[in-house]
C-alpha positions as CSV (number, residue, x, y, z in Angstrom):
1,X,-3.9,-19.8,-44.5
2,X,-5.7,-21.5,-41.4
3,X,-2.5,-20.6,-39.2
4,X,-2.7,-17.1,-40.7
5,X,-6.3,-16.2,-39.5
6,X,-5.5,-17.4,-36.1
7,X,-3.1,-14.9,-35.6
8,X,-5.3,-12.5,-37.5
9,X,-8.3,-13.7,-35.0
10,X,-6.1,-13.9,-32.2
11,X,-4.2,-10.1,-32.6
12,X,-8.4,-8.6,-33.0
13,X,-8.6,-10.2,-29.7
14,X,-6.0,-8.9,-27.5
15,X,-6.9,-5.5,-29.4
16,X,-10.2,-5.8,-28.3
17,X,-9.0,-6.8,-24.2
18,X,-6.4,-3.8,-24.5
19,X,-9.1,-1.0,-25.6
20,X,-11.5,-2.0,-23.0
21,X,-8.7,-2.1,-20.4
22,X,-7.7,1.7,-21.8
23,X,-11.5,2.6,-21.8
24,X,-12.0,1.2,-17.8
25,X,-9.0,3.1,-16.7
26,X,-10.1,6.4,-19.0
27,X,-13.5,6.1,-17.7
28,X,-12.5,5.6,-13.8
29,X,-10.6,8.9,-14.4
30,X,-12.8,11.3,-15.7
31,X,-15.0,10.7,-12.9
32,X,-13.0,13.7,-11.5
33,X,-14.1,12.7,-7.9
34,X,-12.5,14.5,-5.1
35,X,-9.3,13.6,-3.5
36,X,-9.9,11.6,-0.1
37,X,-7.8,12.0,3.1
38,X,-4.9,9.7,1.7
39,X,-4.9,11.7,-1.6
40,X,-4.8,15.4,-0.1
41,X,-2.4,14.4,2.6
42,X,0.5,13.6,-0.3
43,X,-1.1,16.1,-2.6
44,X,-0.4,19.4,0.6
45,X,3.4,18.0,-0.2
46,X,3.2,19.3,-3.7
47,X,1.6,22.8,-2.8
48,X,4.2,22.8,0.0
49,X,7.7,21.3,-0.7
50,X,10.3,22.4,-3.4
51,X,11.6,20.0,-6.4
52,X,14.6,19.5,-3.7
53,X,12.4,18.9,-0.9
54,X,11.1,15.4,-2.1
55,X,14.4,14.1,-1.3
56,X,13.8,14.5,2.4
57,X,10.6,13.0,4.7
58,X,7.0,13.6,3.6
59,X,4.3,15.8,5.4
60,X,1.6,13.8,7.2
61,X,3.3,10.2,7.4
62,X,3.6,10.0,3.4
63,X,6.1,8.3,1.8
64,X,6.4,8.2,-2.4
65,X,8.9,8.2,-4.6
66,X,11.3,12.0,-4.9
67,X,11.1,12.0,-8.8
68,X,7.4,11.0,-8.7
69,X,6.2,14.0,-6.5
70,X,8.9,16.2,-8.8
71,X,7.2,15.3,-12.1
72,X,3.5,15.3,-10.6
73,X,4.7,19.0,-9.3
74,X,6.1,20.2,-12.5
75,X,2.7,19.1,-14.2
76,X,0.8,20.8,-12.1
77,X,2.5,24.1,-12.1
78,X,2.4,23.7,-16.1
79,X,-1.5,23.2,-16.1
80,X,-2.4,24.3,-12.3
81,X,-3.1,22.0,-9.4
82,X,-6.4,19.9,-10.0
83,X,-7.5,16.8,-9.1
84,X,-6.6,15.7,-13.2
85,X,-3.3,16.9,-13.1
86,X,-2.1,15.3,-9.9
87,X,-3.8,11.7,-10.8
88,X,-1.8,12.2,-14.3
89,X,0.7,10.2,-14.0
90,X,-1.1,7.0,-12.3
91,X,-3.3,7.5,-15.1
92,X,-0.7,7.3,-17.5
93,X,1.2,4.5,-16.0
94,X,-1.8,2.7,-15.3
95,X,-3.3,3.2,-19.2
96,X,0.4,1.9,-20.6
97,X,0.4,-0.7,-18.1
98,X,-2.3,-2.5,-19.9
99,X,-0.3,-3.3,-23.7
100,X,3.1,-3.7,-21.6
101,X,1.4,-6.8,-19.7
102,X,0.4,-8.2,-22.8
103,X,4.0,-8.1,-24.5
104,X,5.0,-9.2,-21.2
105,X,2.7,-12.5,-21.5
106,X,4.0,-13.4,-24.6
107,X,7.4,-13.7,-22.8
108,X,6.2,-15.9,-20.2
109,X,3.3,-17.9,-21.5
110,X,3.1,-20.5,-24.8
111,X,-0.1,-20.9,-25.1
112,X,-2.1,-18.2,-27.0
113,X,-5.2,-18.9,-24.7
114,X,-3.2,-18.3,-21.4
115,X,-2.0,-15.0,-22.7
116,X,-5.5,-14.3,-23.5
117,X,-7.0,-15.1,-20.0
118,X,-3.7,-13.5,-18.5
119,X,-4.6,-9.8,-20.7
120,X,-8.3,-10.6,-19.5
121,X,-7.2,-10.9,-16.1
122,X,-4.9,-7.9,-15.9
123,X,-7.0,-5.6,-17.8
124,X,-10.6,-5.7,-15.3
125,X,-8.3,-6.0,-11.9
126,X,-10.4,-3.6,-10.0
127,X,-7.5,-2.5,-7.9
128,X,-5.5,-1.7,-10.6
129,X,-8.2,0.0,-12.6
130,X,-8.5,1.8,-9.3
131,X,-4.9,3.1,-8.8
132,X,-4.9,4.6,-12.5
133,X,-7.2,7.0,-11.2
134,X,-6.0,7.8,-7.8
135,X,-2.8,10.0,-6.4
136,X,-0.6,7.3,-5.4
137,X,2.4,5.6,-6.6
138,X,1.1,2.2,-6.7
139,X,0.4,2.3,-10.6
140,X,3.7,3.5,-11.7
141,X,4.9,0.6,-9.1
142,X,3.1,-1.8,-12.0
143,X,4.5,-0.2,-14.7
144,X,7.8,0.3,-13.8
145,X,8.3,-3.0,-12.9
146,X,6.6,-4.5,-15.9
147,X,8.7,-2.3,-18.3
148,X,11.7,-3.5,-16.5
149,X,10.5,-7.1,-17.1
150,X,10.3,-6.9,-20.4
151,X,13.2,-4.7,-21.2
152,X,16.2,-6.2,-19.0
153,X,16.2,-9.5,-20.0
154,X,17.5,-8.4,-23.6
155,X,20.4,-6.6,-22.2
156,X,23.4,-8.9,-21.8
157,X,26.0,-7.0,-19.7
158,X,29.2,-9.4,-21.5
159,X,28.4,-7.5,-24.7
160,X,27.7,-3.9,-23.8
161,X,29.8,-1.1,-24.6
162,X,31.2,1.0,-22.5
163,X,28.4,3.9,-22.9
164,X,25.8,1.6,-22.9
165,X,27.1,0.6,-19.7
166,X,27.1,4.0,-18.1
167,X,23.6,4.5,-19.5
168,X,22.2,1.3,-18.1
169,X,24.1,2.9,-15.0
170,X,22.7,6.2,-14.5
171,X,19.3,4.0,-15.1
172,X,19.5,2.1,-12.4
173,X,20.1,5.2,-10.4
174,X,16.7,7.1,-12.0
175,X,14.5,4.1,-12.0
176,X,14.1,3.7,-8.2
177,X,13.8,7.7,-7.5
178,X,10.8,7.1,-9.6
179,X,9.3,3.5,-8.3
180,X,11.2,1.8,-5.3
181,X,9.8,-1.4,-6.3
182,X,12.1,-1.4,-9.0
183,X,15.5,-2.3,-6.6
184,X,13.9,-5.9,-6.4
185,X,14.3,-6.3,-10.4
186,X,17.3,-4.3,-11.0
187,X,18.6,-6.9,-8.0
188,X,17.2,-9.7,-9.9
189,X,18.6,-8.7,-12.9
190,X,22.3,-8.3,-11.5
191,X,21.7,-11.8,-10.2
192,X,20.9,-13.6,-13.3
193,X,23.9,-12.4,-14.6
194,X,26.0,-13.5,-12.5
195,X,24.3,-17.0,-12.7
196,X,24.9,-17.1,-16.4
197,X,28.2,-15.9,-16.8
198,X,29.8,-16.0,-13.1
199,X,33.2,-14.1,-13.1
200,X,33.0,-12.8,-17.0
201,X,30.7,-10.0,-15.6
202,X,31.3,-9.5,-12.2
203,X,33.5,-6.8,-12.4
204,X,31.0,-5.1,-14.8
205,X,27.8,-6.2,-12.1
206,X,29.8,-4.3,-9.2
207,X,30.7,-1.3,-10.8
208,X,26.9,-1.1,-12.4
209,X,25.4,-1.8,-8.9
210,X,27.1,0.6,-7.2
211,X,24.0,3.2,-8.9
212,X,21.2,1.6,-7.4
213,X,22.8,1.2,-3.9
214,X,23.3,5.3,-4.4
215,X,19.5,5.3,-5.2
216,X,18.4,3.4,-2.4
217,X,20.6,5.6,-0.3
218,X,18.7,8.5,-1.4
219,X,15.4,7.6,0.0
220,X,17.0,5.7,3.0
221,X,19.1,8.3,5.0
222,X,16.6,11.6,4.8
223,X,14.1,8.7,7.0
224,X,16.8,7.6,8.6
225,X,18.2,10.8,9.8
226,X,14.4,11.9,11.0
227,X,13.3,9.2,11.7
228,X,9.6,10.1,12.2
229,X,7.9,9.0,9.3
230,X,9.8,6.0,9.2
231,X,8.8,4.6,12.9
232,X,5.6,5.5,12.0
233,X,5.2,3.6,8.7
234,X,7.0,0.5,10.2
235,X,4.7,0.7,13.0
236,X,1.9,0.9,10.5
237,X,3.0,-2.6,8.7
238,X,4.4,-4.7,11.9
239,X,1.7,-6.7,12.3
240,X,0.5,-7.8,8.4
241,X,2.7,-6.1,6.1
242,X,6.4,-7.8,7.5
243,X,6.8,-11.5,7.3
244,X,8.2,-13.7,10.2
245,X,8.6,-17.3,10.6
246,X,5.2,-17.7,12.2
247,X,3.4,-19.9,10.0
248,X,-0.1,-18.6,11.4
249,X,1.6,-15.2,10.6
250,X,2.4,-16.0,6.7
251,X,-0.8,-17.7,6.3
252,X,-2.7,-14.7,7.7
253,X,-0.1,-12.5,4.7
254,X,-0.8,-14.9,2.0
255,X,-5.0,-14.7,2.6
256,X,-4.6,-10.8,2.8
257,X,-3.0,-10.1,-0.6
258,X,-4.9,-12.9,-2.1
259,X,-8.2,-11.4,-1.7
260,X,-6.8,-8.0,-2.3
261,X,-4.8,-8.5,-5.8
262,X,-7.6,-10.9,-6.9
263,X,-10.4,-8.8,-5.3
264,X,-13.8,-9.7,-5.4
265,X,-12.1,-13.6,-5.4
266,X,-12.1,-15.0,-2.1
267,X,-11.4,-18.2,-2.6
268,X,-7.7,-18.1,-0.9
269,X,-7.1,-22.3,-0.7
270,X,-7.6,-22.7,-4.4
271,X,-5.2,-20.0,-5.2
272,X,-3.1,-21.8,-2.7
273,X,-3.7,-25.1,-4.7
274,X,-2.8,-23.0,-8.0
275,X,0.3,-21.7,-6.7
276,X,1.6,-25.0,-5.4
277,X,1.1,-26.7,-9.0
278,X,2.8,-23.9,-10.6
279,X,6.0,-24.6,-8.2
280,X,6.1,-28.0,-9.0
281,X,5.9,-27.6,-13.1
282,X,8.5,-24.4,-12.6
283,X,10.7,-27.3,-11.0
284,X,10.4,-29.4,-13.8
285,X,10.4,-27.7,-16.8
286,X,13.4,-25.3,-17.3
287,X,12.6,-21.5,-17.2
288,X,12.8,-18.7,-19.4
289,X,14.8,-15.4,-18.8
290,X,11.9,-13.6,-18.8
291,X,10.4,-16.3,-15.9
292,X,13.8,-16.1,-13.9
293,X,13.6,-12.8,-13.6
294,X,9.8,-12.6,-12.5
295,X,10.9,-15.2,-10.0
296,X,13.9,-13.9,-8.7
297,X,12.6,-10.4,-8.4
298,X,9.7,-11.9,-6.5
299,X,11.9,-13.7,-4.5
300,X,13.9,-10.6,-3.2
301,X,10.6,-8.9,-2.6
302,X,9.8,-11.6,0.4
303,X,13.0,-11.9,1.6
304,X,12.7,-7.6,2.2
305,X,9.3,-8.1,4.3
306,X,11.5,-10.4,6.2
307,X,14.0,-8.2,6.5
308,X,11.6,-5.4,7.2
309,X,12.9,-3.4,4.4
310,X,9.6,-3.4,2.1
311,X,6.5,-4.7,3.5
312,X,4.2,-7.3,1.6
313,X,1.1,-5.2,2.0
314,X,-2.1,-5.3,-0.5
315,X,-1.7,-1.2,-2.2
316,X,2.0,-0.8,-1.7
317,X,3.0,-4.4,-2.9
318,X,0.3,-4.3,-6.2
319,X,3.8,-4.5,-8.3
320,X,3.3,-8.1,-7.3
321,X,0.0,-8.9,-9.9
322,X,1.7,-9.2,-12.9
323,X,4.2,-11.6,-10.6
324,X,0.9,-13.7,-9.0
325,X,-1.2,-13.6,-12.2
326,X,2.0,-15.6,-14.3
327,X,2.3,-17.9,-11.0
328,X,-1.1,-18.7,-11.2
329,X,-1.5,-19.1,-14.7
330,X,1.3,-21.5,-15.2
331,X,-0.7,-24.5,-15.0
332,X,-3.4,-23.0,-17.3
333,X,-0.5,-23.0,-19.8
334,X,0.7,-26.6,-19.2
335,X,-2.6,-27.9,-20.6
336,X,-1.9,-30.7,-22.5
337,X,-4.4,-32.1,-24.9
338,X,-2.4,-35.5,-24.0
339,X,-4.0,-35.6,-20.7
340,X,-7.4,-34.2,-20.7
341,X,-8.1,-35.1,-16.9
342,X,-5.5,-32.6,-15.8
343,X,-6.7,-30.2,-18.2
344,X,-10.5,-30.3,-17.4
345,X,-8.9,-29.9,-13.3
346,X,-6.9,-27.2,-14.5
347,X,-9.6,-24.9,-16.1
348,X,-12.0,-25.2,-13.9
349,X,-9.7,-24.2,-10.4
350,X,-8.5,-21.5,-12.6
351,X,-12.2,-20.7,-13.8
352,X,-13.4,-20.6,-10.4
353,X,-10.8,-19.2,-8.4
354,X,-10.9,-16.1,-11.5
355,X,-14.6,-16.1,-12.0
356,X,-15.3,-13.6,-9.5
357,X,-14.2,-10.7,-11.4
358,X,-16.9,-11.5,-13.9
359,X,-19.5,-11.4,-11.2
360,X,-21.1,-8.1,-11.3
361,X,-18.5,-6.1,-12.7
362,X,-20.4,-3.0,-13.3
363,X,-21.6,-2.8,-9.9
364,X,-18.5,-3.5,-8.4
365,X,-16.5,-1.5,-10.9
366,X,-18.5,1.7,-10.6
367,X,-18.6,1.2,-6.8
368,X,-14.7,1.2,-6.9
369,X,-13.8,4.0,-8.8
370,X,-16.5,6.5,-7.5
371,X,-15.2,5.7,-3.8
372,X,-18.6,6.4,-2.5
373,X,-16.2,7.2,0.9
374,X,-15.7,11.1,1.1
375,X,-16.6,14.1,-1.0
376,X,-14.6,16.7,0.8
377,X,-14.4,18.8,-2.1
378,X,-18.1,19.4,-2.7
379,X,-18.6,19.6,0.8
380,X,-16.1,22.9,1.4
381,X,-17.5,24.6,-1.3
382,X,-20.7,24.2,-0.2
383,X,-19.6,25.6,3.3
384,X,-17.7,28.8,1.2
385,X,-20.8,29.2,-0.5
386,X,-23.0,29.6,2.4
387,X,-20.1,31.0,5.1
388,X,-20.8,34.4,6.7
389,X,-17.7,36.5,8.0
390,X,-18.0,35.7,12.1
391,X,-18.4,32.2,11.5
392,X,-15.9,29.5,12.7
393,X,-14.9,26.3,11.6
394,X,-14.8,22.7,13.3
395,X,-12.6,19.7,11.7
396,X,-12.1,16.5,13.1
397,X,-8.2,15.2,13.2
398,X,-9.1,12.9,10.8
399,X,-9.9,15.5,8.3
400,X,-6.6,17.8,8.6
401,X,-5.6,16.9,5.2
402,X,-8.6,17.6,3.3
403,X,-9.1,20.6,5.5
404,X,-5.6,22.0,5.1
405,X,-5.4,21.0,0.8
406,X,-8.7,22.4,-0.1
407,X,-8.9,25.6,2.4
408,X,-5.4,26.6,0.4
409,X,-6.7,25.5,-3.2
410,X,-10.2,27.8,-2.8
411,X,-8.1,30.7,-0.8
412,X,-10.4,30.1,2.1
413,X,-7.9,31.1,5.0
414,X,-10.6,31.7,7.7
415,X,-10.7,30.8,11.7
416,X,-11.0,27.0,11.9
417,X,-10.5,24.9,14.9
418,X,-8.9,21.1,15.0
419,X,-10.8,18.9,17.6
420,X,-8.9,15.4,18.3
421,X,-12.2,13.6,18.3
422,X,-11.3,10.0,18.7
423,X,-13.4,8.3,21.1
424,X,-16.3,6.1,20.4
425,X,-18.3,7.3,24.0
426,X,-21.2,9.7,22.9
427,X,-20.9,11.7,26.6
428,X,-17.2,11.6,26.1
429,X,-17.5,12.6,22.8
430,X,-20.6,15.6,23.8
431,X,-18.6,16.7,26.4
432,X,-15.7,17.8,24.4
433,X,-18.0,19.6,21.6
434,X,-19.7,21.5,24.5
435,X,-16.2,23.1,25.4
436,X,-16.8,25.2,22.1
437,X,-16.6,28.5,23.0
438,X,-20.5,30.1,23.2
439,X,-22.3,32.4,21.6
440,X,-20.9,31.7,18.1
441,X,-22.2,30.0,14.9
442,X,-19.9,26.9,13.7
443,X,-19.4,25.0,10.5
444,X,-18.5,21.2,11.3
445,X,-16.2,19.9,8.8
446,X,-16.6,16.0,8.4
447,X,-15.4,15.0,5.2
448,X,-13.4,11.6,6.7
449,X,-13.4,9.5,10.1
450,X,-11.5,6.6,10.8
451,X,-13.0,3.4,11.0
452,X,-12.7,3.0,14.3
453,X,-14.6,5.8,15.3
454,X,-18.2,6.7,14.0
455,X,-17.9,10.1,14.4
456,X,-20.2,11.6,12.0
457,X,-23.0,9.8,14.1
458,X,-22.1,11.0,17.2
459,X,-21.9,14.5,15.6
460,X,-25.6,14.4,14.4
461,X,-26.6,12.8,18.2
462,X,-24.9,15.7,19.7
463,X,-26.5,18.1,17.0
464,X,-29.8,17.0,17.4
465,X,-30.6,19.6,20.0
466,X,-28.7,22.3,19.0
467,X,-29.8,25.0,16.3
468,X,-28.8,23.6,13.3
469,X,-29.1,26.1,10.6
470,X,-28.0,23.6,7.6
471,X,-27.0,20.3,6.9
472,X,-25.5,18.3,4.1
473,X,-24.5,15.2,3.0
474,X,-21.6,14.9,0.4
475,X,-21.3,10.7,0.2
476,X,-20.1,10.4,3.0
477,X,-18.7,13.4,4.0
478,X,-21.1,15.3,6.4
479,X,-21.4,19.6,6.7
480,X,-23.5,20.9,9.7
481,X,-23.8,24.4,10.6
482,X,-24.7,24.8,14.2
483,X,-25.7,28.2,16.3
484,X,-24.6,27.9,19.8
């Protein structure tokens, strides 16, 4: 009877931890905030490319998954193009991410507490309540590979039949059209097969792995072929997202995407100390199939930022959390009551290396989904609402994508000029504003600037003795009419 209300108690729990997950990600999306430079330059790709089209290179550097841009596209032609129905399918991923991480814990953890703290964990992630809610393929990333997880490892390749095989087949050829992230688990998977039953399946593993070679093929040779995006994004990632053998170099990687999966959590040299213990039980105790294929799949992710293949980079490698959160927690479930030293060590490095998700939560919460960055949205309508027929206007290079997205979603095809404004000199920066053409009135369009360069200040210091006939704030984003 005891036993029994346990589970009872401990069921009303994880319920409890999964609804609140669902009601953080739910929440984060109906704030319905405007898409932001990264957003609208993938979302013009919808408005612009054919089902067909997704196959070949991206507009404006973008790389995501074909069948992920061909399902977000047939969604919004089925309910229009809105800032809802192109963040529906992160949503969705993200929202059934949260009960597939739990039935993944039970897999990999024995202790009831650990599964508890690992849901906990996984549920108020602020990057991952973040990528629910935003148009990107980082969420699907997580719930592809957790579904993979959780489902491969009860396949067993000796004792399929023949259909089953061709299904698993044409799987493995869907899967990574729809999240590349899920080559490093099919590879995994393949592997551990081999490593249990060696030449009973390797005819089986090589015929079957010819499908996701085909996928990976698919998204390769379009790059390849124009190479444009590709040099670009490798560019991008050379200096943090591609390992080497520098040590400084993998040190540098490891602090990165420690503070960014375990974000507001800065405190790098105890996950470091957590990780290091988990290696050491892993080495002693013998793994589960579930845990080999976490590990391996892990593995092959590192050794393609070696390669250069896949970089290890915060957003694009947030697949990794549910990977980092069962590393980290394996001492957590080691806890013996045997040895209550090592236990009392144990909580507390995992309390405070964790405990920084608890800190504030709302504030930091609200202040990650809102994106208090860019409110381009707002900010053209405002300009539409107020635009008279002879005027022109100005958009910084930074702000091509929002420009060129929302211009074509209002129907707001006007005369607009694109000034590369990407200097961080105020006279440099005056003179090329003052080589406007005169005698006209112009509407500078401001919703994004690169870090780098501060140019919605310099805008107002070269406005500030002009005729400015309105001005706006949208976040962010800055609107200034000026008479000249």
């Amino acid at each position: 009877m005891k036993d029994l209300f346990k589970n009872k108690l401990y069921y009303v729990i994880i319920g409890l931890i999964v609804l609140f997950g669902i009601f953080l990600r739910l929440k984060a999306f109906l704030v319905g905030r405007s898409l932001w430079h990264d957003e609208a330059s993938l979302a013009i790709n919808i408005l612009h490319k054919s089902f067909l089209q997704f196959f070949l290179p991206l507009e404006h550097y973008q790389s995501a998954p074909p069948l992920f841009m061909a399902i977000t596209k047939l969604i919004s032609q089925i309910f229009n193009t809105t800032e809802f129905t192109l963040r529906f399918i992160p949503f969705l991923c993200g929202t059934a991410s949260v009960p597939m991480f739990f039935l993944l814990s039970e897999n990999l953890f024995d202790n009831k507490i650990t599964r508890i703290v690992a849901t906990t964990l996984f549920v108020v992630n602020y990057n991952l309540i973040y990528y629910a809610q935003e148009f990107k393929q980082y969420s699907s990333d997580v719930f592809w590979v957790i579904l993979l997880s959780l489902i491969l490892p009860t396949f067993d390749l000796t004792k399929l039949t023949r259909n089953n095989l061709i299904f698993l087949g044409i799987s493995f050829l869907i899967l990574p059209l729809l999240s590349l992230p899920t080559l490093f688990v099919i590879g995994a998977y393949l592997i551990l097969q081999i490593a249990i039953f060696k030449k009973q399946v390797l005819k089986r593993v090589c015929v079957i792995g010819i499908y996701p070679i085909i996928a990976g093929l698919l998204i390769c040779i379009p790059n390849l072929i124009n190479n444009q995006n590709e040099v670009f994004l490798k560019h991008y990632f050379e200096n943090l997202g591609f390992l080497n053998f520098n040590p400084i170099h993998i040190l540098a990687m490891i602090k990165m995407n420690f503070n960014y999966f375990f974000f507001p959590n800065k405190l790098v040299l105890i996950g470091i100390l957590l990780l290091g213990w988990a290696i050491t039980v892993l080495c002693k105790t013998k793994s589960n199939k579930y845990q080999n294929l976490l590990l391996i799949s892990f593995t092959i992710s590192i050794l393609a930022s070696f390669l250069h293949i896949y970089p290890l980079y915060e957003r694009v490698s947030l697949y990794l959390i549910p990977s980092m959160l069962f590393l980290l927690l394996i001492p957590l479930d080691c806890v013996s009551s045997k040895n209550s030293v090592k236990a009392v060590i144990i909580t507390i490095l995992t309390a405070l290396y964790f405990g920084g998700y608890l800190h504030n939560f709302w504030d930091n919460y609200n202040a990650r989904t809102n994106i208090a960055n860019e409110n381009a949205k707002d900010a053209l309508q405002y300009i539409i609402q107020n635009y008279r027929e002879d005027d022109i206007i100005v958009y910084n290079t930074a702000s091509d994508s929002e420009w060129e997205y929302y211009s074509k979603m209002f129907g707001f095809d006007t005369r607009s000029i694109r000034i590369n404004l990407q200097t961080i000199d105020q006279n440099e920066y005056n003179q090329l504003l003052n080589k406007l053409p005169k005698d006209n009135t112009y509407w500078f369009y401001y919703p994004y600037s690169l870090s780098k360069y501060p140019e919605n200040a310099m805008l107002e210091s070269w406005a500030s003795d002009k005729i400015i006939e309105k001005k706006k704030k949208f976040q962010n984003s800055i609107v200034v009419k000026v008479g000249m």
